[in-house]
C-alpha positions as CSV (number, residue, x, y, z in Angstrom):
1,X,-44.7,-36.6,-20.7
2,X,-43.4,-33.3,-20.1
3,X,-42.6,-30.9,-23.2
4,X,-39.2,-29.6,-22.4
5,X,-38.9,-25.8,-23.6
6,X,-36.1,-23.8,-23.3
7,X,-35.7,-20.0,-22.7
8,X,-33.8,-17.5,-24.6
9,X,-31.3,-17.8,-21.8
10,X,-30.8,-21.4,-22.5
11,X,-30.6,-21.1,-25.6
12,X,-27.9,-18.8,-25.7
13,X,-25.9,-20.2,-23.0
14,X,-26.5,-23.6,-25.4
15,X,-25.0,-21.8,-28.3
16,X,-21.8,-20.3,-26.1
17,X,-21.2,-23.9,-24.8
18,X,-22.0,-22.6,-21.3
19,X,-24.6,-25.4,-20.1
20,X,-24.1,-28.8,-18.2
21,X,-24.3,-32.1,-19.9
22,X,-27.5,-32.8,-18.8
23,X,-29.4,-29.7,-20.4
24,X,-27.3,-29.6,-23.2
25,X,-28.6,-33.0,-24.2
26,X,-32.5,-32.0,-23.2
27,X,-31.5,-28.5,-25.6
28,X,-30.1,-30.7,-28.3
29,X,-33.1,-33.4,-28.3
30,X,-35.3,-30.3,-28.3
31,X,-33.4,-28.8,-31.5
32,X,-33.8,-31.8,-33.5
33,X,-37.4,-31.5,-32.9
34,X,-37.4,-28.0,-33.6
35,X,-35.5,-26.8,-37.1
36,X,-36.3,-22.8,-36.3
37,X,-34.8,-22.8,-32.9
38,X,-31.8,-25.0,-34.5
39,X,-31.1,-22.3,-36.9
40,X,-31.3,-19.7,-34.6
41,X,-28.7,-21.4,-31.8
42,X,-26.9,-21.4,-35.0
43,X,-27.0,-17.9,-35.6
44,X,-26.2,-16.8,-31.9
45,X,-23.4,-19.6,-32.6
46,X,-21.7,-17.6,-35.8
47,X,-22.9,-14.3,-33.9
48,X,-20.6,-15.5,-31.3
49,X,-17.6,-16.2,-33.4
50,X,-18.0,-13.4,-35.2
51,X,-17.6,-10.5,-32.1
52,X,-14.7,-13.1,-30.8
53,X,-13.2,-12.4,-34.1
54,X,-13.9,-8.6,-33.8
55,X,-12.4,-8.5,-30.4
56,X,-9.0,-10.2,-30.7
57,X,-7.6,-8.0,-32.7
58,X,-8.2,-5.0,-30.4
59,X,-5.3,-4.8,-28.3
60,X,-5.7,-4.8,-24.9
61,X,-5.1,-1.3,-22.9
62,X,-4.0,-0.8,-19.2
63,X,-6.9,0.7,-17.1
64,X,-6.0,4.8,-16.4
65,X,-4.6,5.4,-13.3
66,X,-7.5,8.2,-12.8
67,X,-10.3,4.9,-12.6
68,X,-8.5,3.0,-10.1
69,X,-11.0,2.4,-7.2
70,X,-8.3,3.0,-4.6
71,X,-6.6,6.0,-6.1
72,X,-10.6,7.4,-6.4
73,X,-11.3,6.5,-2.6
74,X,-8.1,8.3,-1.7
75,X,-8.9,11.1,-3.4
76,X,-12.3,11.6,-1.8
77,X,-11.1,11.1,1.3
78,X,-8.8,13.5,1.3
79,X,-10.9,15.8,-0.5
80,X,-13.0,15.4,2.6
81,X,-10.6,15.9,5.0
82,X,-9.6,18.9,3.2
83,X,-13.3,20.1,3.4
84,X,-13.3,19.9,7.5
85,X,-10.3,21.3,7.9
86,X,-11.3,24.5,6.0
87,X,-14.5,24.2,7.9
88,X,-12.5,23.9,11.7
89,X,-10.6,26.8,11.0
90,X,-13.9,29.2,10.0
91,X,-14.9,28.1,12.6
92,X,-12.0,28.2,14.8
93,X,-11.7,32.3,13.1
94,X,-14.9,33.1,13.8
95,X,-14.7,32.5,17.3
96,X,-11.4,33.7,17.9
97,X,-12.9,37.1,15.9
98,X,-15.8,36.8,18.2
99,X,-14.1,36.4,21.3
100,X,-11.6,39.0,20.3
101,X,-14.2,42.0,19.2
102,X,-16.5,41.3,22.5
103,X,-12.3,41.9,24.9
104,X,-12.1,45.3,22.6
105,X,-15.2,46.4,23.3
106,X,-14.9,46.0,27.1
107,X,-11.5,47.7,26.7
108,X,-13.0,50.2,25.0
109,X,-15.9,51.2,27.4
110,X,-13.4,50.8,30.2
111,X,-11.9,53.8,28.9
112,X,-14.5,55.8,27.6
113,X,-16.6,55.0,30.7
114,X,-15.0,56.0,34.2
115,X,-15.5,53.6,37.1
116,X,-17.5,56.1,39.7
117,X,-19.7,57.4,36.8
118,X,-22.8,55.5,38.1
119,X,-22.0,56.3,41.3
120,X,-21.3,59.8,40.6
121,X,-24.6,60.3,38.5
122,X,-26.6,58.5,41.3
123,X,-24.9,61.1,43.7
124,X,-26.5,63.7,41.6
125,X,-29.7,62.3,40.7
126,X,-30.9,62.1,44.3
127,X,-28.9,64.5,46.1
């Protein structure tokens, strides 16, 4: 014959009333057998009673608005979105700078730089 022993678990599950009829009745033939474990289902029992005593009288509060799991997923996403839009326009101002400064500086060579000057020092170099 099999010795039936149960685990803490069972035990504790035993003493909440959270088991099925058939382990209840192996736990409670195995308590009988057993005084020690008896008298500690009993404790976990008044254990048990006790912290559902505590925590009736606490009343219960509404969860904050700031630890709702939508409200938080919103707020990262649009925190994100936030994020790439600063990033597309430094980008978008970089290049525009870019492409800007490199128009100005042909503009301003154009000026400072006449159009038959190669041509002119050519002319002179090998004339």
């Amino acid at each position: 014959m099999n010795a039936f022993s149960p685990s803490e678990y069972d035990l504790q599950a035993y003493a909440d009333g959270q088991v099925d009829e058939t382990l209840r009745r192996q736990i409670a033939l195995y308590l009988e057998s057993h005084p020690e474990a008896a008298r500690e289902v009993e404790l976990l029992r008044q254990e048990s009673q006790r912290l559902r005593a505590a925590l009736d009288n606490i009343p219960a509060t509404e969860t904050p608005a700031r630890l709702d799991p939508f409200r938080i997923r919103r707020e990262l996403r649009a925190r994100s979105q936030r994020r790439m839009a600063i990033a597309a326009s430094l980008v978008l101002t970089l290049s525009l700078g870019t492409l800007g400064g490199w128009q100005l500086r042909d503009m301003a060579m154009r000026k400072t730089y006449l159009p038959m000057a190669d041509a002119t020092q050519a002319y002179r170099l090998f004339a």
